[in-house]
Backbone atoms as SQL, in Angstrom:
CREATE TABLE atoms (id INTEGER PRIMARY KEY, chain TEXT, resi INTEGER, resn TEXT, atom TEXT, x REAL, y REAL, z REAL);
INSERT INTO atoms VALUES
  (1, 'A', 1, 'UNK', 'N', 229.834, 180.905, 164.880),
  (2, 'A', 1, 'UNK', 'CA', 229.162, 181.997, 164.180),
  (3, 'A', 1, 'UNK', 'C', 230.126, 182.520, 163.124),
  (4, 'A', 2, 'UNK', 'N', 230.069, 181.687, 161.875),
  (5, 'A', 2, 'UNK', 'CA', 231.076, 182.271, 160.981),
  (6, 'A', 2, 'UNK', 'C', 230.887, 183.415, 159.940),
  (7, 'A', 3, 'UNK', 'N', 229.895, 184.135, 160.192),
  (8, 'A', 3, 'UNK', 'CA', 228.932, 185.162, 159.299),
  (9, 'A', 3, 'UNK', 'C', 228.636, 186.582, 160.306),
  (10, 'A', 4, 'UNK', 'N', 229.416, 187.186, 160.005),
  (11, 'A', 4, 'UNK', 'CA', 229.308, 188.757, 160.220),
  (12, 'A', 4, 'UNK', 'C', 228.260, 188.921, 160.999),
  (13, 'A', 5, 'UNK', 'N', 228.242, 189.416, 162.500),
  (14, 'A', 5, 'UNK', 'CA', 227.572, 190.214, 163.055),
  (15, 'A', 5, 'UNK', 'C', 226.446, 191.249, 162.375),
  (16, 'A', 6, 'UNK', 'N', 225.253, 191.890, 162.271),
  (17, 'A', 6, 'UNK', 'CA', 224.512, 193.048, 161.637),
  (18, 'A', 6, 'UNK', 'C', 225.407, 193.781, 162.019),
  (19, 'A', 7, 'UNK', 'N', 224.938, 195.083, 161.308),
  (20, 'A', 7, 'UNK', 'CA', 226.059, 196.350, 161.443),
  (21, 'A', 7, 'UNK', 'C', 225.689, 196.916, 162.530),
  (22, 'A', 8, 'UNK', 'N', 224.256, 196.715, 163.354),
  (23, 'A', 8, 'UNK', 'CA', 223.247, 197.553, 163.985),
  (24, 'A', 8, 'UNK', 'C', 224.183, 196.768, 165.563),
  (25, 'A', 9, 'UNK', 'N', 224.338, 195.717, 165.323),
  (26, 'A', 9, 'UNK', 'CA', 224.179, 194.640, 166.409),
  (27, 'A', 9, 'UNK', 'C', 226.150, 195.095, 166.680),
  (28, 'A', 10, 'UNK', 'N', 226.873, 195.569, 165.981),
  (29, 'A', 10, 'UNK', 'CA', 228.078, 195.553, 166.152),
  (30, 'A', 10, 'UNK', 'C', 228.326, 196.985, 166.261),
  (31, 'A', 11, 'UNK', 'N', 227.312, 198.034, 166.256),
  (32, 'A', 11, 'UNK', 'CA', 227.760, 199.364, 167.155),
  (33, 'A', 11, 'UNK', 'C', 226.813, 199.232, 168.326),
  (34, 'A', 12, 'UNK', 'N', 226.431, 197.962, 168.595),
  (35, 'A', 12, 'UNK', 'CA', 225.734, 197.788, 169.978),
  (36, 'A', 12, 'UNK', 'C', 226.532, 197.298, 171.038),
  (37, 'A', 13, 'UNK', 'N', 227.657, 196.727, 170.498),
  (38, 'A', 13, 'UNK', 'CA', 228.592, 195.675, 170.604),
  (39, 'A', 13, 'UNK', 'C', 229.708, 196.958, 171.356),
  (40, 'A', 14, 'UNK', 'N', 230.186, 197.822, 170.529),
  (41, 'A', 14, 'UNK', 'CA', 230.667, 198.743, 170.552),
  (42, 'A', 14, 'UNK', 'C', 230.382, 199.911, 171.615),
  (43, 'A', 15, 'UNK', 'N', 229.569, 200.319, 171.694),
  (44, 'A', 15, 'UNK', 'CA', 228.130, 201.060, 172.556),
  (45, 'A', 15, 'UNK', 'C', 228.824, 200.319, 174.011),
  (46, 'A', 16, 'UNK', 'N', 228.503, 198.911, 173.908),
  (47, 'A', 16, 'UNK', 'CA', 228.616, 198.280, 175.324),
  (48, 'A', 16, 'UNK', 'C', 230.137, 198.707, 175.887),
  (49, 'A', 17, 'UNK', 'N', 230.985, 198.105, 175.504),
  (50, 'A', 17, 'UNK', 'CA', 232.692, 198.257, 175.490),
  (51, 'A', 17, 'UNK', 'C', 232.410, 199.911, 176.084),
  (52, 'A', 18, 'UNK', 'N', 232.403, 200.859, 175.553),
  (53, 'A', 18, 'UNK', 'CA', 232.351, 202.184, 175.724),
  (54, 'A', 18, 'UNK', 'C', 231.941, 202.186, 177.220),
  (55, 'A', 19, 'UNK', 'N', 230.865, 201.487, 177.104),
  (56, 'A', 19, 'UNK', 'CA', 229.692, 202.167, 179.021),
  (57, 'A', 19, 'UNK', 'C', 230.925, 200.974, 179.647),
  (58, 'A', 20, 'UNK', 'N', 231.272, 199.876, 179.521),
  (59, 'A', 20, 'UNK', 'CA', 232.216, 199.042, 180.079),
  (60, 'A', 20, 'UNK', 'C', 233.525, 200.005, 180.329),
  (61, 'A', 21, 'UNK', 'N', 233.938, 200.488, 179.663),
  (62, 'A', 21, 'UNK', 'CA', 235.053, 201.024, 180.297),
  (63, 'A', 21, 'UNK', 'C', 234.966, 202.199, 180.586),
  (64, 'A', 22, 'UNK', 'N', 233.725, 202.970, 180.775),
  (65, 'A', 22, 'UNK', 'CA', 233.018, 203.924, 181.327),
  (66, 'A', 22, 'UNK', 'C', 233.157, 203.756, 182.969),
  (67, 'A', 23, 'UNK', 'N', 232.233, 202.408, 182.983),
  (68, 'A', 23, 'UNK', 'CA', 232.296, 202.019, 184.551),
  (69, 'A', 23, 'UNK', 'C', 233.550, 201.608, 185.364),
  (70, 'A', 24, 'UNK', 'N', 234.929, 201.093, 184.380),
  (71, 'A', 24, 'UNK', 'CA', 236.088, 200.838, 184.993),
  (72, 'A', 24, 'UNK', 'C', 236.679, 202.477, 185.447),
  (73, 'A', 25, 'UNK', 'N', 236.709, 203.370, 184.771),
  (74, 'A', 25, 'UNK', 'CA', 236.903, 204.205, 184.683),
  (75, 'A', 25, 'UNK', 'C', 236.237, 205.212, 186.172),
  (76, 'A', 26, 'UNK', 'N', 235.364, 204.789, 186.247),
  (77, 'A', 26, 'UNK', 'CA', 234.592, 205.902, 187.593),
  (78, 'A', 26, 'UNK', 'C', 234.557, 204.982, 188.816),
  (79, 'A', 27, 'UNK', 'N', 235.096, 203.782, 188.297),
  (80, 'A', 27, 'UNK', 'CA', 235.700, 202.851, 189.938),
  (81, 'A', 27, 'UNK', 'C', 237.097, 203.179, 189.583),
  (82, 'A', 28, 'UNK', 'N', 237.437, 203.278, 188.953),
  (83, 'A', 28, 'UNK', 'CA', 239.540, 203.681, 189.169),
  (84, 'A', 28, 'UNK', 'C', 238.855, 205.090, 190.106),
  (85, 'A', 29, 'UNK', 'N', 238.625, 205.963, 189.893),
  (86, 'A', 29, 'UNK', 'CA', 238.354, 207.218, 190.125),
  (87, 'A', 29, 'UNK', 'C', 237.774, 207.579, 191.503),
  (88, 'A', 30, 'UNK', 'N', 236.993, 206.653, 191.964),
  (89, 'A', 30, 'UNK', 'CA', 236.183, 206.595, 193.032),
  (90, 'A', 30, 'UNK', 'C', 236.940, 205.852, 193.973),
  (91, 'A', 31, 'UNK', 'N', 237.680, 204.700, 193.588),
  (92, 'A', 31, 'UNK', 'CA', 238.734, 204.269, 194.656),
  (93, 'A', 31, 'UNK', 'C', 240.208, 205.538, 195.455),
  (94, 'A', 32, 'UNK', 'N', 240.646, 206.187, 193.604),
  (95, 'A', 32, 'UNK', 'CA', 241.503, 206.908, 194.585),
  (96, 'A', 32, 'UNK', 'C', 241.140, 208.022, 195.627),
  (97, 'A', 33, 'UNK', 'N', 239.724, 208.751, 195.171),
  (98, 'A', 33, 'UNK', 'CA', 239.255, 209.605, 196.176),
  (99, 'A', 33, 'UNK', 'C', 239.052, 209.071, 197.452),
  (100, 'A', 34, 'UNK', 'N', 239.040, 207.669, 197.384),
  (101, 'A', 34, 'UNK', 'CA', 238.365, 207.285, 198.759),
  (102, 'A', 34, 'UNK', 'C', 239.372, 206.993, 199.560),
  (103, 'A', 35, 'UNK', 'N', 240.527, 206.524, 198.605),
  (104, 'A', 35, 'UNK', 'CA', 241.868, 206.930, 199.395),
  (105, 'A', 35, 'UNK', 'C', 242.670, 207.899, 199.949),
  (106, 'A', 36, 'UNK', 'N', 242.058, 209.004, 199.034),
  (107, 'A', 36, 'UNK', 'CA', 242.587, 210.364, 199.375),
  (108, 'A', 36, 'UNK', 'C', 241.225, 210.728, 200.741),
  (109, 'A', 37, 'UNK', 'N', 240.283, 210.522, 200.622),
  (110, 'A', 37, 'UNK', 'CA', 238.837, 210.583, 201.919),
  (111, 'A', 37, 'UNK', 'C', 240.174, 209.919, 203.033),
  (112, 'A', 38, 'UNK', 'N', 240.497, 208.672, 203.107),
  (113, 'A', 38, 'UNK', 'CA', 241.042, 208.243, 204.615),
  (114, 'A', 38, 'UNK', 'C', 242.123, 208.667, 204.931),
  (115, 'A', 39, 'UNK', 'N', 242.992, 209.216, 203.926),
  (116, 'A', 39, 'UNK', 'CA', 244.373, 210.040, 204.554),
  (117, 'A', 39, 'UNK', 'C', 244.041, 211.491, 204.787),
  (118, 'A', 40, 'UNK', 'N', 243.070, 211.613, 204.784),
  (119, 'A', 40, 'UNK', 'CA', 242.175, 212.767, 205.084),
  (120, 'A', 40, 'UNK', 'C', 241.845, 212.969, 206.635),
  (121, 'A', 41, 'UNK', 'N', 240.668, 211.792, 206.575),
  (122, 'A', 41, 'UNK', 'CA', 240.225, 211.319, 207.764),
  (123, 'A', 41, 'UNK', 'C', 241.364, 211.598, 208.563),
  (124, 'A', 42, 'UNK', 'N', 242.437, 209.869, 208.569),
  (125, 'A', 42, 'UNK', 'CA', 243.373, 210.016, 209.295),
  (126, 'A', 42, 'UNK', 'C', 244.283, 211.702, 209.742),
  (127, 'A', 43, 'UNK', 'N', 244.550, 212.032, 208.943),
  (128, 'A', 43, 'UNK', 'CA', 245.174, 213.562, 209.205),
  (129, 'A', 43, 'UNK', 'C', 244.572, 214.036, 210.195),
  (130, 'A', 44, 'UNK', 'N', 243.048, 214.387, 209.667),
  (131, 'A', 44, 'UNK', 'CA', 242.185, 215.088, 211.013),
  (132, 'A', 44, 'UNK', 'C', 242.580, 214.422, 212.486),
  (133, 'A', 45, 'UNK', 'N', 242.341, 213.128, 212.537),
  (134, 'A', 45, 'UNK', 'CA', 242.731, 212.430, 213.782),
  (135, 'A', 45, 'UNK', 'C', 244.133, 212.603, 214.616),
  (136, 'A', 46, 'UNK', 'N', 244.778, 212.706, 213.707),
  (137, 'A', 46, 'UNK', 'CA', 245.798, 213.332, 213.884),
  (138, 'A', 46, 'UNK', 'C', 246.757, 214.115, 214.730),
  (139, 'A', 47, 'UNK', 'N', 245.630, 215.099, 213.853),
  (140, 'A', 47, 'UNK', 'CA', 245.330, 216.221, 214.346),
  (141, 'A', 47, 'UNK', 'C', 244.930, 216.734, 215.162),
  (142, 'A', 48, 'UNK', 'N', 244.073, 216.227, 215.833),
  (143, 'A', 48, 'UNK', 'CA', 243.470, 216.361, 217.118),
  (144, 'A', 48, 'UNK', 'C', 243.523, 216.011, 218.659),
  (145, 'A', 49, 'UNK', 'N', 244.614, 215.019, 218.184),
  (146, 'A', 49, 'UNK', 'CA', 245.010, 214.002, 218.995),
  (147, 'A', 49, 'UNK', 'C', 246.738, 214.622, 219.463),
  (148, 'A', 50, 'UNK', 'N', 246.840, 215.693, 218.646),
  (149, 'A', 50, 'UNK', 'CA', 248.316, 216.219, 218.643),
  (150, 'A', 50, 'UNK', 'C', 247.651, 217.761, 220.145),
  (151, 'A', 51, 'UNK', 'N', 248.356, 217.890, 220.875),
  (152, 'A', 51, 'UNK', 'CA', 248.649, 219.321, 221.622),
  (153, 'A', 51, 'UNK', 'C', 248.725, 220.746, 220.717),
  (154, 'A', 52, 'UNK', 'N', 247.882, 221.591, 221.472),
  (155, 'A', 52, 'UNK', 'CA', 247.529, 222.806, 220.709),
  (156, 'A', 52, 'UNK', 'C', 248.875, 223.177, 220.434),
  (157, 'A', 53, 'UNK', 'N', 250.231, 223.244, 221.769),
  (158, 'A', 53, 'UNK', 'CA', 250.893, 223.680, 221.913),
  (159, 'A', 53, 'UNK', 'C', 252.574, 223.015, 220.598),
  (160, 'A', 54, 'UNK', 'N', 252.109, 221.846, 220.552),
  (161, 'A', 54, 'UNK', 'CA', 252.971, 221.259, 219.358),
  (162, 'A', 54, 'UNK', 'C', 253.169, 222.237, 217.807),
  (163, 'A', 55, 'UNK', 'N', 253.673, 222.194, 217.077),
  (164, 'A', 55, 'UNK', 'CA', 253.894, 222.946, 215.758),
  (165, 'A', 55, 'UNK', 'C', 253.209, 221.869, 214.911),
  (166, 'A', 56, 'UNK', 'N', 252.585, 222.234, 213.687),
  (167, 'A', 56, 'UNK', 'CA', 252.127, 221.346, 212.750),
  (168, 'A', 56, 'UNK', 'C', 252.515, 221.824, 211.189),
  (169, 'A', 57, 'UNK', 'N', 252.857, 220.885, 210.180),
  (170, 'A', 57, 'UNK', 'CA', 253.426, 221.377, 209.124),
  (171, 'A', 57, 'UNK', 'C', 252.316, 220.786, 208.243),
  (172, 'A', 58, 'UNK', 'N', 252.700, 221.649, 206.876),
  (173, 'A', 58, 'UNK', 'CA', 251.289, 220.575, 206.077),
  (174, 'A', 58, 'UNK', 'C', 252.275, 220.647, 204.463),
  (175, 'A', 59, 'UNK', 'N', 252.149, 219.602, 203.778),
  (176, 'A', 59, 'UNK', 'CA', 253.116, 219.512, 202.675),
  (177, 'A', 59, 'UNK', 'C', 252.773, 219.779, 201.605),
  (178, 'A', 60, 'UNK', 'N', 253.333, 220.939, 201.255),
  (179, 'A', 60, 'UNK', 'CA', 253.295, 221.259, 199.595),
  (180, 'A', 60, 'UNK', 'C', 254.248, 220.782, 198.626),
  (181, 'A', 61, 'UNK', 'N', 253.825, 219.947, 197.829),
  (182, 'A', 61, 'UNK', 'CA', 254.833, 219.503, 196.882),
  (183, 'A', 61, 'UNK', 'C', 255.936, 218.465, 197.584),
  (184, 'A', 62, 'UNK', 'N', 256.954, 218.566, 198.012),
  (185, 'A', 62, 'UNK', 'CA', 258.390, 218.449, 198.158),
  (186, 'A', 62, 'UNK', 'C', 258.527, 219.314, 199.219),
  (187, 'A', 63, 'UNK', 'N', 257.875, 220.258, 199.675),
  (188, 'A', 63, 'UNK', 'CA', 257.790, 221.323, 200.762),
  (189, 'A', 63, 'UNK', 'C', 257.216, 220.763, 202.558),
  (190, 'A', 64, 'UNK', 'N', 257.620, 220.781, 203.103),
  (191, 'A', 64, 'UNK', 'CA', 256.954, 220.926, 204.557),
  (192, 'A', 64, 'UNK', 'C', 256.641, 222.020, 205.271),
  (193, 'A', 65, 'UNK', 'N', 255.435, 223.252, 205.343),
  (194, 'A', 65, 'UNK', 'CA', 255.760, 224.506, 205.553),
  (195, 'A', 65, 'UNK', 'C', 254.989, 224.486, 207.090),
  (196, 'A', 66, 'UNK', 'N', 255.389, 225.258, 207.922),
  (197, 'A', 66, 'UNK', 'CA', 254.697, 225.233, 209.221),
  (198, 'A', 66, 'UNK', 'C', 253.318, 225.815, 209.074),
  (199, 'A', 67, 'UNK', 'N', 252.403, 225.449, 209.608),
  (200, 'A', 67, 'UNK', 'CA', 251.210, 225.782, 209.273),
  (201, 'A', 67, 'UNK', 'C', 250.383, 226.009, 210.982),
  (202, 'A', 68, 'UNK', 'N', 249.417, 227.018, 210.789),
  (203, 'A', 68, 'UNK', 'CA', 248.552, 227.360, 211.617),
  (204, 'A', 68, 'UNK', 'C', 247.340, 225.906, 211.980),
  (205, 'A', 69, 'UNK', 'N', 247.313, 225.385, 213.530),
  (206, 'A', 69, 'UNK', 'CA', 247.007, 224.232, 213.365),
  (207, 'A', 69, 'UNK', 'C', 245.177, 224.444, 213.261),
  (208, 'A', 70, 'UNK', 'N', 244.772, 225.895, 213.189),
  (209, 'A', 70, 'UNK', 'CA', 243.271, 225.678, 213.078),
  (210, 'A', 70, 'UNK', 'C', 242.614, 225.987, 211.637),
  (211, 'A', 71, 'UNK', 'N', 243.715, 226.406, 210.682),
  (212, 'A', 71, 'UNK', 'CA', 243.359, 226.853, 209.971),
  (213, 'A', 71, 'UNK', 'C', 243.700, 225.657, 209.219),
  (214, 'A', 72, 'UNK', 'N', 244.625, 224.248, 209.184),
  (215, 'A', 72, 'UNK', 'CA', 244.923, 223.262, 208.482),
  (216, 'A', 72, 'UNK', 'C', 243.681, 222.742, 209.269),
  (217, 'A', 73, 'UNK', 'N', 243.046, 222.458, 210.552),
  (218, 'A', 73, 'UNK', 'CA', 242.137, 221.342, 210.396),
  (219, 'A', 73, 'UNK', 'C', 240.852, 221.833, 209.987),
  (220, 'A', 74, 'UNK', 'N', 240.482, 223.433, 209.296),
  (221, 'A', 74, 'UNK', 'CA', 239.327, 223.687, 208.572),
  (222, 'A', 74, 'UNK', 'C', 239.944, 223.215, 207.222),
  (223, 'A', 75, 'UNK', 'N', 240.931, 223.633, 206.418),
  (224, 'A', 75, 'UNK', 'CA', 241.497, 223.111, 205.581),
  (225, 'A', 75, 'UNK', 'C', 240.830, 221.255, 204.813),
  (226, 'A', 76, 'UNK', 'N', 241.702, 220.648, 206.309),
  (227, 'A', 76, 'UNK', 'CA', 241.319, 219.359, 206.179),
  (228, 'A', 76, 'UNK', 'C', 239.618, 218.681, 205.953),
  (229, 'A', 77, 'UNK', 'N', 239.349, 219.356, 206.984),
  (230, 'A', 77, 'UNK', 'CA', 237.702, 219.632, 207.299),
  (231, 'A', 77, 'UNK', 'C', 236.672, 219.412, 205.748),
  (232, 'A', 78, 'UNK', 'N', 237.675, 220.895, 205.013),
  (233, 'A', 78, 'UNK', 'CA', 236.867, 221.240, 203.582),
  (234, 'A', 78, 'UNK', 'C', 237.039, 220.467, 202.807),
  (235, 'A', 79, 'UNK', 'N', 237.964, 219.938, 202.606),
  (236, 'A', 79, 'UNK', 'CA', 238.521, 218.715, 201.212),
  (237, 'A', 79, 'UNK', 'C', 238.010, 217.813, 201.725),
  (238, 'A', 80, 'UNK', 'N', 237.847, 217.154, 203.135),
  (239, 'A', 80, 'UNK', 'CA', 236.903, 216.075, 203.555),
  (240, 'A', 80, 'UNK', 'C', 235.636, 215.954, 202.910),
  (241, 'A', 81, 'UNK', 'N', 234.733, 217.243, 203.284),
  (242, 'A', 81, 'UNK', 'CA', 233.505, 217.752, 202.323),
  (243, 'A', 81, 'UNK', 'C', 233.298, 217.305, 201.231),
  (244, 'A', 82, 'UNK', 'N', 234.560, 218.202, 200.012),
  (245, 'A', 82, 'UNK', 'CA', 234.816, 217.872, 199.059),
  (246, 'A', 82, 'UNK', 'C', 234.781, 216.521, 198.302),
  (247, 'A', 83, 'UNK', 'N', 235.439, 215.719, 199.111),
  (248, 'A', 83, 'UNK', 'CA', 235.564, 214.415, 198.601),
  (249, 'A', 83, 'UNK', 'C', 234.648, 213.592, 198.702),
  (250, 'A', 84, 'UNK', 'N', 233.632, 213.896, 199.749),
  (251, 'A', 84, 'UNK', 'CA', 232.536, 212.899, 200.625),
  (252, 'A', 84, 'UNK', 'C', 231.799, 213.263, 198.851),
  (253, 'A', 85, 'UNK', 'N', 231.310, 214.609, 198.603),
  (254, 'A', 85, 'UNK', 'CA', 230.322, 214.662, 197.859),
  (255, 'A', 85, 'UNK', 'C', 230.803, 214.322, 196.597),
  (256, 'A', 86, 'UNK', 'N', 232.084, 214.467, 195.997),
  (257, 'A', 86, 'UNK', 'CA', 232.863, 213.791, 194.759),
  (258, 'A', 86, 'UNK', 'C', 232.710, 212.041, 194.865),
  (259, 'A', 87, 'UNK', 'N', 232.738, 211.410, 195.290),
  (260, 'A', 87, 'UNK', 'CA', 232.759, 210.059, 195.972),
  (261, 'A', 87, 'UNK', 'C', 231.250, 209.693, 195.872),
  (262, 'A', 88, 'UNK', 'N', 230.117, 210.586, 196.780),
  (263, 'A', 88, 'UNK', 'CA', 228.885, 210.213, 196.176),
  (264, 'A', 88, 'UNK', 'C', 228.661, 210.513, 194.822),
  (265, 'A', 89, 'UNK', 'N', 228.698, 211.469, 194.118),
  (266, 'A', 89, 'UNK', 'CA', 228.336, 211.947, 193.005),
  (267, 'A', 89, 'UNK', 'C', 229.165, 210.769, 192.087),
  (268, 'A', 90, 'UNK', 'N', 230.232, 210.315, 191.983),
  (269, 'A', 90, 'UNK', 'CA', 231.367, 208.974, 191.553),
  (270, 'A', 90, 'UNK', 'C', 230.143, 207.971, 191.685),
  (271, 'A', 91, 'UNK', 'N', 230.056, 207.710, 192.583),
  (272, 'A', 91, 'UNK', 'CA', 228.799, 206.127, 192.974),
  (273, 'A', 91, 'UNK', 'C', 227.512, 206.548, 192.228),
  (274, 'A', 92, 'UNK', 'N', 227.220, 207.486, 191.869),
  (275, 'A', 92, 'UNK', 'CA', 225.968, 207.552, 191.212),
  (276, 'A', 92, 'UNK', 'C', 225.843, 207.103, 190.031),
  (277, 'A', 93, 'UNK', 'N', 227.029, 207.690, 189.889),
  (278, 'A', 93, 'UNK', 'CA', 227.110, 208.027, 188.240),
  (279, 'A', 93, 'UNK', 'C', 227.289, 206.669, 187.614),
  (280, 'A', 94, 'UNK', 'N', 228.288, 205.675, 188.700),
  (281, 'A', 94, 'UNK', 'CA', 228.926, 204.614, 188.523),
  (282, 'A', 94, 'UNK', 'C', 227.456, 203.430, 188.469),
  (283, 'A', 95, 'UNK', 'N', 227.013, 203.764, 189.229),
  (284, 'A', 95, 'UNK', 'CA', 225.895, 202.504, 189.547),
  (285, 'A', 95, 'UNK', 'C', 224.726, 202.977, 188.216),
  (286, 'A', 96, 'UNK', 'N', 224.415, 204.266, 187.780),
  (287, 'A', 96, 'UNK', 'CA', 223.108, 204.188, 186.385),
  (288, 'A', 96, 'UNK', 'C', 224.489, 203.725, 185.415),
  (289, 'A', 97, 'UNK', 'N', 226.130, 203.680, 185.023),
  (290, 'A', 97, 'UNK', 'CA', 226.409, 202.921, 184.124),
  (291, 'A', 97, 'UNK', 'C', 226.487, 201.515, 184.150),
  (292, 'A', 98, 'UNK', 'N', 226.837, 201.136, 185.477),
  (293, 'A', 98, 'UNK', 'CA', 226.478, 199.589, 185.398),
  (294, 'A', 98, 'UNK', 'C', 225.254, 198.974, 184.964),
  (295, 'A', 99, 'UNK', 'N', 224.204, 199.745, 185.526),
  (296, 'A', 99, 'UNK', 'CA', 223.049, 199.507, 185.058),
  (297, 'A', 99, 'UNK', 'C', 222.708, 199.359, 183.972),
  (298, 'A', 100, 'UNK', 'N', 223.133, 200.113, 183.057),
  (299, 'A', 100, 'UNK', 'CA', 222.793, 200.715, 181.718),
  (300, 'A', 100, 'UNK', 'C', 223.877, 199.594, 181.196),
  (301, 'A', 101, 'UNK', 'N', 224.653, 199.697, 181.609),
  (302, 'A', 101, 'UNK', 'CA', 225.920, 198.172, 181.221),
  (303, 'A', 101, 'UNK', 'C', 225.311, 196.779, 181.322),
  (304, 'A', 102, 'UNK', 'N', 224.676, 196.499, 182.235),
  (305, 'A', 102, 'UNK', 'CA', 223.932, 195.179, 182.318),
  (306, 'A', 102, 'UNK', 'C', 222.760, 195.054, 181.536),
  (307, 'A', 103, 'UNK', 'N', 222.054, 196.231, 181.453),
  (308, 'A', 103, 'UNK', 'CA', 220.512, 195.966, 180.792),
  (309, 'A', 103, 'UNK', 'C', 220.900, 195.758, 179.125),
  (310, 'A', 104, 'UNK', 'N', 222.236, 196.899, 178.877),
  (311, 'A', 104, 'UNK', 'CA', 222.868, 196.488, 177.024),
  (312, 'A', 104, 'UNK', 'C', 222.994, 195.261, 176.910),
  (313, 'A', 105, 'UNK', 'N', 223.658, 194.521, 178.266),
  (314, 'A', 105, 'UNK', 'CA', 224.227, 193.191, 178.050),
  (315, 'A', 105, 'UNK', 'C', 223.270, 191.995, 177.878),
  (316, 'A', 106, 'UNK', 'N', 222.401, 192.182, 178.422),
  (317, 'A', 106, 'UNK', 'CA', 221.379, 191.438, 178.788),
  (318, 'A', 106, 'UNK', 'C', 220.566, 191.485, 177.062),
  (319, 'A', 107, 'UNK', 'N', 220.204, 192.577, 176.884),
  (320, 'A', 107, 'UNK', 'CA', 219.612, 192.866, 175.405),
  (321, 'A', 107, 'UNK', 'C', 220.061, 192.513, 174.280),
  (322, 'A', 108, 'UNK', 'N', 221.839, 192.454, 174.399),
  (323, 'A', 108, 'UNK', 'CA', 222.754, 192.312, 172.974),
  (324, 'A', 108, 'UNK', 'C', 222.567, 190.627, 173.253),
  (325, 'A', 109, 'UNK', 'N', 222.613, 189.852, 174.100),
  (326, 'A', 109, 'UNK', 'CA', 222.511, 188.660, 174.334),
  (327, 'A', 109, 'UNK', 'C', 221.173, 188.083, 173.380),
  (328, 'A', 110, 'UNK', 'N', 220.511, 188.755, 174.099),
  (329, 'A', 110, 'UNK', 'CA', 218.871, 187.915, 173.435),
  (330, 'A', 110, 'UNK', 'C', 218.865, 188.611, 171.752),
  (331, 'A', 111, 'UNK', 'N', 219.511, 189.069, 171.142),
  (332, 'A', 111, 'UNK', 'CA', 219.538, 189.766, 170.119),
  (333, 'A', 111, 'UNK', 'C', 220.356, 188.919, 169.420),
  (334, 'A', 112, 'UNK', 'N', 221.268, 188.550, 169.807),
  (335, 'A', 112, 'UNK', 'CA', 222.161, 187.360, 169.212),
  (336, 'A', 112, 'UNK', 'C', 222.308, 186.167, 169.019),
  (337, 'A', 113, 'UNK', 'N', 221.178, 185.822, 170.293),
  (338, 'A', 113, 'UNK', 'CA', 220.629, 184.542, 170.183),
  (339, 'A', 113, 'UNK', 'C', 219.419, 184.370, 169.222),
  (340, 'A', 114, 'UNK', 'N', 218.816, 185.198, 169.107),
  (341, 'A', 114, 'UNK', 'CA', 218.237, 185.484, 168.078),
  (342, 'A', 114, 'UNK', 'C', 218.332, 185.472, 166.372),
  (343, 'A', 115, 'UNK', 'N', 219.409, 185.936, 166.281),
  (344, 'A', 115, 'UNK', 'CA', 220.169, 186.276, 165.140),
  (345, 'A', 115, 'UNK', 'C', 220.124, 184.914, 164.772),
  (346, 'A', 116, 'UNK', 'N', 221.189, 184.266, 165.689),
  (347, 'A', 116, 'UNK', 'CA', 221.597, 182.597, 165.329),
  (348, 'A', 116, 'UNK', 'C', 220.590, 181.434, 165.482),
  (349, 'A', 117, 'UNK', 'N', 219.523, 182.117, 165.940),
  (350, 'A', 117, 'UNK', 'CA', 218.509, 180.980, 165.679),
  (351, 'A', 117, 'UNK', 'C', 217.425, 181.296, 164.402),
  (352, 'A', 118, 'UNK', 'N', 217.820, 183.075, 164.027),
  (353, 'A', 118, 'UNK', 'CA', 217.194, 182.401, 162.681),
  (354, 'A', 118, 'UNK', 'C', 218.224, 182.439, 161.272),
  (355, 'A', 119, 'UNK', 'N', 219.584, 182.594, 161.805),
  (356, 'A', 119, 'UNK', 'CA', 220.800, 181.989, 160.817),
  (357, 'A', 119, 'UNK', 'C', 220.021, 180.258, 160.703),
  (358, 'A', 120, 'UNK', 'N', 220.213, 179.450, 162.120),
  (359, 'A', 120, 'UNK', 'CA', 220.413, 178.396, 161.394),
  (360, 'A', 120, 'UNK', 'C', 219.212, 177.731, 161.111);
């Protein structure tokens, strides 16, 4: 194809790339929450699995500060929450751009094949 793309067909081109690294973008994003979801998880387990009577610390920064152990596993509890519904709301969003990523792809295809069959 040695003849310039349409101009229409090359901010379609463009358009795509964008929702493409749209969707890399909200799977980078959705993986680390889900990593931060199981050291979560795990903590709670933890947690529970530890004696009322034991001390429990929870880390700020560079910090280890002793912490109240019912008030860290509501703590834990809430950011669990947090993340469950960040993580769905991530997959939603992620799956109408793939979508919308495949149906461009699918369209810029037959558009181009097009093109070049009435180039030649």
């Amino acid at each position: 194809m040695s003849e310039e793309l349409p101009q229409q067909l090359q901010h379609q081109l463009m358009r795509l790339q964008q929702i493409d690294q749209q969707v890399k973008v909200l799977t980078s994003q959705r993986t680390q929450l889900e990593l931060q979801l199981r050291e979560t998880e795990n903590a709670l387990k933890e947690l529970e699995s530890v004696e009322e009577s034991v001390s429990v610390y929870k880390s700020i920064g560079m910090l280890l500060i002793k912490s109240n152990r019912n008030n860290l596993k509501e703590e834990l509890t809430d950011k669990k929450e947090t993340l469950d519904m960040r993580i769905k709301t991530l997959q939603r969003q992620e799956e109408r751009s793939t979508k919308q990523r495949d149906e461009m792809r699918e369209k810029l295809a037959r558009q181009i094949q097009g093109e070049q069959g009435t180039a030649g």
